[in-house]
C-alpha positions in Angstrom: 5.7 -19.8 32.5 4.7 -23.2 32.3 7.5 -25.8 31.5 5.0 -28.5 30.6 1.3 -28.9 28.6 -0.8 -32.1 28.8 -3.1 -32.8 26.3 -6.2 -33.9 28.4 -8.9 -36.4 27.2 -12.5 -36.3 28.3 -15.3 -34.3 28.1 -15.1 -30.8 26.1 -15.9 -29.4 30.0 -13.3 -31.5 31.4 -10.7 -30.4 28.6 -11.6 -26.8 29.2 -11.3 -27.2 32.7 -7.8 -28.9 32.7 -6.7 -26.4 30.3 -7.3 -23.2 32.1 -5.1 -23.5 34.7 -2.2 -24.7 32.0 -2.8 -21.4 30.3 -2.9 -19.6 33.1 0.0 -21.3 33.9 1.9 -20.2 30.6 0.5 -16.5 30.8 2.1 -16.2 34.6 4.8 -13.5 34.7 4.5 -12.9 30.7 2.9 -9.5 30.1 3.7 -9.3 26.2 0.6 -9.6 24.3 2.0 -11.2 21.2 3.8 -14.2 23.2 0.7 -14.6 25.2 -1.5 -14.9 21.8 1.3 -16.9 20.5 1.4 -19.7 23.7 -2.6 -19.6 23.9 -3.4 -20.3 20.6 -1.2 -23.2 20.5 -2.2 -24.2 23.4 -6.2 -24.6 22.3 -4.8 -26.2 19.0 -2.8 -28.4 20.6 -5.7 -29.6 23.0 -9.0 -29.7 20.5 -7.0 -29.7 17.3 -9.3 -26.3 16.1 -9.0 -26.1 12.5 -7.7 -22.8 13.0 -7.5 -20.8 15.7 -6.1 -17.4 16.6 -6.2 -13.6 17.0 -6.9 -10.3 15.4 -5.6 -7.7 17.2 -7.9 -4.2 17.1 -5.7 -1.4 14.8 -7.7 2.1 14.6 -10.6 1.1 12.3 -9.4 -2.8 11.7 -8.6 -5.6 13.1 -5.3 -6.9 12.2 -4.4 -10.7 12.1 -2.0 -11.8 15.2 -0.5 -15.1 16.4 -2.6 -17.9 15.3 -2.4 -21.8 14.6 -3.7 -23.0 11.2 -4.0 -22.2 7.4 -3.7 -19.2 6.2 -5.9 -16.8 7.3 -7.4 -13.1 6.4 -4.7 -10.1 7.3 -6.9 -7.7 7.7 -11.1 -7.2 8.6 -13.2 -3.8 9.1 -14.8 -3.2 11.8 -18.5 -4.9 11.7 -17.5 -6.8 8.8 -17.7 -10.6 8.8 -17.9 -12.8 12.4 -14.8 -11.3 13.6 -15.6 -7.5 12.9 -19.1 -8.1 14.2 -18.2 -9.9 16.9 -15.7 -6.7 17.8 -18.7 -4.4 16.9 -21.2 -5.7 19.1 -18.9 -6.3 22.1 -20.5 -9.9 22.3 -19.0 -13.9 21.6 -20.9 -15.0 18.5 -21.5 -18.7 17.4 -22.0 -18.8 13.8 -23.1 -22.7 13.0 -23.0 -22.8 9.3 -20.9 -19.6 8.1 -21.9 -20.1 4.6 -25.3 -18.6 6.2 -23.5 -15.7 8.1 -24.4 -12.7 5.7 -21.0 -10.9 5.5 -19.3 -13.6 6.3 -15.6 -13.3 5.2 -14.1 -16.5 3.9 -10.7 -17.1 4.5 -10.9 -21.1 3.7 -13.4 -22.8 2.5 -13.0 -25.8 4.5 -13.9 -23.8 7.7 -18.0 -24.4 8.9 -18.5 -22.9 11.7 -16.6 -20.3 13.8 -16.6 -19.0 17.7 -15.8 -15.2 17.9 -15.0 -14.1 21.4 -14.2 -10.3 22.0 -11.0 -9.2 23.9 -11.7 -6.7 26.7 -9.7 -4.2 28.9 -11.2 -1.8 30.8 -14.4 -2.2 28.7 -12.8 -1.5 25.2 -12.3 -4.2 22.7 -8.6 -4.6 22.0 -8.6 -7.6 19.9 -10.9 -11.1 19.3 -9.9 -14.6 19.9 -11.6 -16.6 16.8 -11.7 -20.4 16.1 -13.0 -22.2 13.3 -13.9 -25.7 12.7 -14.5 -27.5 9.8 -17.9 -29.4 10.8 -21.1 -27.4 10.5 -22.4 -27.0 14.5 -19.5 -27.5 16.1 -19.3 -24.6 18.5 -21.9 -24.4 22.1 -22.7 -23.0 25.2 -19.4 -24.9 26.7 -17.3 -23.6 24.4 -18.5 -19.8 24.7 -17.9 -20.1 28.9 -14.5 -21.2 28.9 -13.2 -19.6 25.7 -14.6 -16.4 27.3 -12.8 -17.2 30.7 -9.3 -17.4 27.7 -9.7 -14.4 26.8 -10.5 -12.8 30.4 -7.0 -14.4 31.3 -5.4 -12.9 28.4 -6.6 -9.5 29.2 -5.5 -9.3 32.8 -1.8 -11.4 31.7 -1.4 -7.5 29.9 
């Protein structure tokens, strides 16, 4: 594990880029899922100051709220429900820009605006989603879908 975290400043490509290998860094010899969520969600808080950012963690028919960084959040979501649900349902990272114009849309806060849904894979089944929320409308791009999915590819080999 990692002793140390630096906050980098720069682009949002340069930050991702600086933060992989501290993440990697703090997932190295750790094989508990729960601390892993726990360090990487701070971590991505820490660095872009995410409104909220976390995990839900796939439970039979569910998805179950994990480690996460933020305001209160949603305990539970069906599967297909909502970004997160839908996200898990389709197997696919979705970038909602304006969630008040997601239909379903679950709303946990209503300072959050847009959100970043990123499936958790192992072996091809979805066993949990990162999600992050901001509270500016468009926030979420391209950028952020490549290295948030390269998060939660780390994540899923760390287990």
């Amino acid at each position: 594990m990692a002793e140390q975290f630096y906050v980098i400043q720069g682009t949002k490509k340069e930050q991702y880029q600086a933060l992989l290998p501290q993440i990697e860094a703090l997932l190295a010899g750790e094989h508990d899922l729960i601390a892993n969520m726990a360090n990487v969600s701070a971590a991505l808080k820490t660095q872009f100051d995410f409104f909220w950012v976390g995990f839900y963690i796939v439970q039979r028919d569910e998805l179950v709220l994990g480690p996460f960084q933020g305001p209160l959040a949603c305990t539970r979501i069906a599967h297909g429900k909502g970004v997160c649900g839908r996200a898990w349902q389709q197997q696919k990272t979705l970038i909602v820009p304006d969630v008040d114009a997601f239909p379903d849309h679950i709303a946990c806060s209503s300072q959050s605006k847009s959100e970043i849904v990123v499936p958790i894979e192992k072996s091809g089944i979805v066993f949990g989603v990162l999600d992050v929320d901001s509270e500016y409308l468009h926030y979420f791009d391209a950028t952020d879908k490549h290295y948030l999915q390269q998060v939660a590819n780390l994540l899923a080999r760390s287990i």
